[in-house]
N, C-alpha and C positions, 0 to 999 in steps of 0.2 A: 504493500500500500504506500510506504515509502518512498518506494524507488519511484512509482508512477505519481506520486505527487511533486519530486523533485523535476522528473519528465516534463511535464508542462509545466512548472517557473521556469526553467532551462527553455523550454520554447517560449514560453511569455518574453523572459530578456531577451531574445533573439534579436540581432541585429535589422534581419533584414525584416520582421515582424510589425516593429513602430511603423517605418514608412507604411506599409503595406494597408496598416488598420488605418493614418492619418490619410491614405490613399480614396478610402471605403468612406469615410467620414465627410470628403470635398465634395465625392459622387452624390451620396446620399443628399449634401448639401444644396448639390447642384438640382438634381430631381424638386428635392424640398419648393427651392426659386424659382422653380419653373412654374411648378402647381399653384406657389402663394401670387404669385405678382403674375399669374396669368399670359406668361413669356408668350408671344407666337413663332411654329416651330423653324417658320422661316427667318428670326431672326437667331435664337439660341436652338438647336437639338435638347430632346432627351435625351439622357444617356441610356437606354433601353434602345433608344433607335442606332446610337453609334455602337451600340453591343451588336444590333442582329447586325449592321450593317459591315460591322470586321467579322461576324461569321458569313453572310451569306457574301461578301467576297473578299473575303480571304485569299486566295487565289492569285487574283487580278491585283491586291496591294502585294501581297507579297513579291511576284514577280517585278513589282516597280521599285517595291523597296532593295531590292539586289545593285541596282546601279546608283542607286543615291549611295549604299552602305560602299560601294568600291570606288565612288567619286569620293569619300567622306577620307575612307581609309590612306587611297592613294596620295591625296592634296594633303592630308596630317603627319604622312610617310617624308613628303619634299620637304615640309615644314622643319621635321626634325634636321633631316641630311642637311638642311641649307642654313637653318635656323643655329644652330651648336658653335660650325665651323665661325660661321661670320659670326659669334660672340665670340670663340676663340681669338679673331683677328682684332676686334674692338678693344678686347681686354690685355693682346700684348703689345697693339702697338697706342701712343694715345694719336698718333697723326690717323689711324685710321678711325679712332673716332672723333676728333673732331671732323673729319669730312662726314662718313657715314651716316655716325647716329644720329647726329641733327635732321637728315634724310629721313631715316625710318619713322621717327616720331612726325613729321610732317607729312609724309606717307598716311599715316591714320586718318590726317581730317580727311583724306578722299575717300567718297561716297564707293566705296564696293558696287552696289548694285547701278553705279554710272560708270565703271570700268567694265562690267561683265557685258555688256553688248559688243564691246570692240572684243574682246576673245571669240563670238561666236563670228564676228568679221572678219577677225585673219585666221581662224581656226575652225570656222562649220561646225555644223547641229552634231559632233561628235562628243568623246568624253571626255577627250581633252579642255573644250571651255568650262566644264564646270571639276574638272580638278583644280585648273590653275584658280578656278574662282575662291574656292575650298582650301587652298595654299596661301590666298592674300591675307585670307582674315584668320590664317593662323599662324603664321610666318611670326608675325612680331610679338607675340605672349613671349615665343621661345626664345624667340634672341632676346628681351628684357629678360626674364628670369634668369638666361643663363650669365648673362652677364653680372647680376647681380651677384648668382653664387659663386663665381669664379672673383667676384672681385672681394668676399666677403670671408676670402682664406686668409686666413690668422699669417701675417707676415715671420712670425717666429717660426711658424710650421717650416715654409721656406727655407727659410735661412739655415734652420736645420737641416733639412736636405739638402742645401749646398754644403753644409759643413763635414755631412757624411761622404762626397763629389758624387753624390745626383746627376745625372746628366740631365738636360732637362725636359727628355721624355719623359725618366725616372720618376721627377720630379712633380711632372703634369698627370701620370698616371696611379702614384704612390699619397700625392697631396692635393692637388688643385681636384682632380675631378671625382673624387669620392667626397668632399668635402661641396662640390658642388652640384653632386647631383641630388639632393633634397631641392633645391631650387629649380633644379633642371625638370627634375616630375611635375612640381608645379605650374610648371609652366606649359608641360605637357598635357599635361589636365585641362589647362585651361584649352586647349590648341584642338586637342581633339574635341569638344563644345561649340566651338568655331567653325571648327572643316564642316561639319552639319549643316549648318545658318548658311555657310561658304556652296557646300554643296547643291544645296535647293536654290538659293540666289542663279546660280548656274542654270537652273533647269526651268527657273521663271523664264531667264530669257531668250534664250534657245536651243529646247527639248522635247522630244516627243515618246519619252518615257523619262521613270523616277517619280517618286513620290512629288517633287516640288510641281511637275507637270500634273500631276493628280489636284494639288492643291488651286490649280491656275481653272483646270477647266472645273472641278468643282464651283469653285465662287463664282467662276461664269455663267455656270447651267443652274447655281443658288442648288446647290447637292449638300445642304448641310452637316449633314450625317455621314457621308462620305469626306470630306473634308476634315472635321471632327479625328475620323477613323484612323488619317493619314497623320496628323498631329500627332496622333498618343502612338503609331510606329514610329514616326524621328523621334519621340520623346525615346521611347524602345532602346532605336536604336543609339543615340547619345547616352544613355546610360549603361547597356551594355559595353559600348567600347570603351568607356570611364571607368566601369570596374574591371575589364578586363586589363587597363594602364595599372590602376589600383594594385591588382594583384602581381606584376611584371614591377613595379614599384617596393614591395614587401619581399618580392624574390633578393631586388639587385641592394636593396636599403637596407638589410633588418634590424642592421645595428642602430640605426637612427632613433632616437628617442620618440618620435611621434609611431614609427612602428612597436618599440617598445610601451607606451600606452597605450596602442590598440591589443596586442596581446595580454595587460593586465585587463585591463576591462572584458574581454573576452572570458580570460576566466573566475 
């Protein structure tokens, strides 16, 4: 009797538990505003309507959700490869960042979704414009994050490993980049969240599949529930690829304190 009573507070505390019930509790909320303020269903869905409507096609989203999730994946993949290096070069030389970084940070006031038409101009309704879309708006988390944690190495660390004669790969693989990559996942996190927003941008403006295309003709043809539907898979899938960074995080981190209080709290 025991055991089975500790069995469920063990599932009660469960991590992935809370969201799930605070999940149940929006829906329910959401239902609730609909019936009291009298919503019409052409301006807000039931959620009963966007339930039948991810089961009766299931099918038809999921096939669209396939090239958002490999425009999402691949434009977050350029992000890192391009994103690291060029923190690399900001943080050893400062000429290259006085030229660059003032660049990147001015780079953000431009409008993404008034660049992503010229990719489908010199690139076509392929999947190349909506990678590179997906790589705009996650390029910069990574390079600011990494540069932060690369700049945020304890100069004594250093110096010690010169004093050991570190050479300075030694040096960059021994101190600088274990010490920076807690910033570096961060920044990763953020980038994969991005490549998503980046992705569907991409597929607004020219695609004839992917969820973001699902969402264009939806609100055209006023398909609420199918629109709806397409939401809570990019929601799907941005969380699934955050926890799968998560976990790839906890592998490469563990020594890091913030993975050491997720394992106390755990147990």
């Amino acid at each position: 009797m025991s055991g089975s009573s500790s069995g469920i507070i063990r599932l009660l505390q469960a991590s992935w538990l809370r969201p799930l019930i605070f999940l149940v509790f929006l829906t329910v909320l959401w239902d609730l505003s609909i019936r009291l303020f009298n919503i019409p269903a052409y301006q807000v869905p039931k959620p009963a309507d966007v339930i039948h409507t991810l089961w009766s096609d299931w099918p038809s989203l999921l096939a669209n959700s396939v090239p958002t999730t490999i425009a999402t994946v691949q434009g977050f993949v350029l992000s890192a490869l391009f994103g690291i290096p060029m923190a690399m070069l900001i943080v050893g030389s400062r000429t290259i960042e006085s030229y660059v970084y003032p660049l990147l940070v001015f780079s953000q006031s431009i409008p993404k979704i008034a660049i992503a038409p010229l990719f489908v101009v010199w690139f076509g309704f392929g999947m190349l414009p909506k990678v590179l879309s997906a790589f705009l708006l996650g390029f910069f988390p990574v390079v600011v994050s990494a540069v932060q944690g690369f700049k945020s190495v304890e100069p004594d660390m250093v110096d010690l490993a010169r004093a050991m004669e570190a050479s300075r790969f030694q040096t960059f693989r021994m101190v600088r980049l274990p010490h920076a990559l807690p910033a570096i996942f961060s920044g990763l996190k953020v980038s994969i969240t991005l490549a998503v927003v980046g992705a569907v941008v991409g597929e607004f403006v020219g695609s004839n599949s992917g969820l973001g295309f699902v969402l264009q003709r939806s609100i055209g043809n006023f398909e609420l529930p199918t629109m709806f539907a397409a939401l809570v898979l990019l929601s799907l899938i941005g969380v699934i690829l955050f926890w799968i960074l998560d976990l790839i995080e906890r592998v490469c981190i563990p020594w890091h304190a913030s993975q050491r209080q997720d394992l106390v709290l755990a147990a």
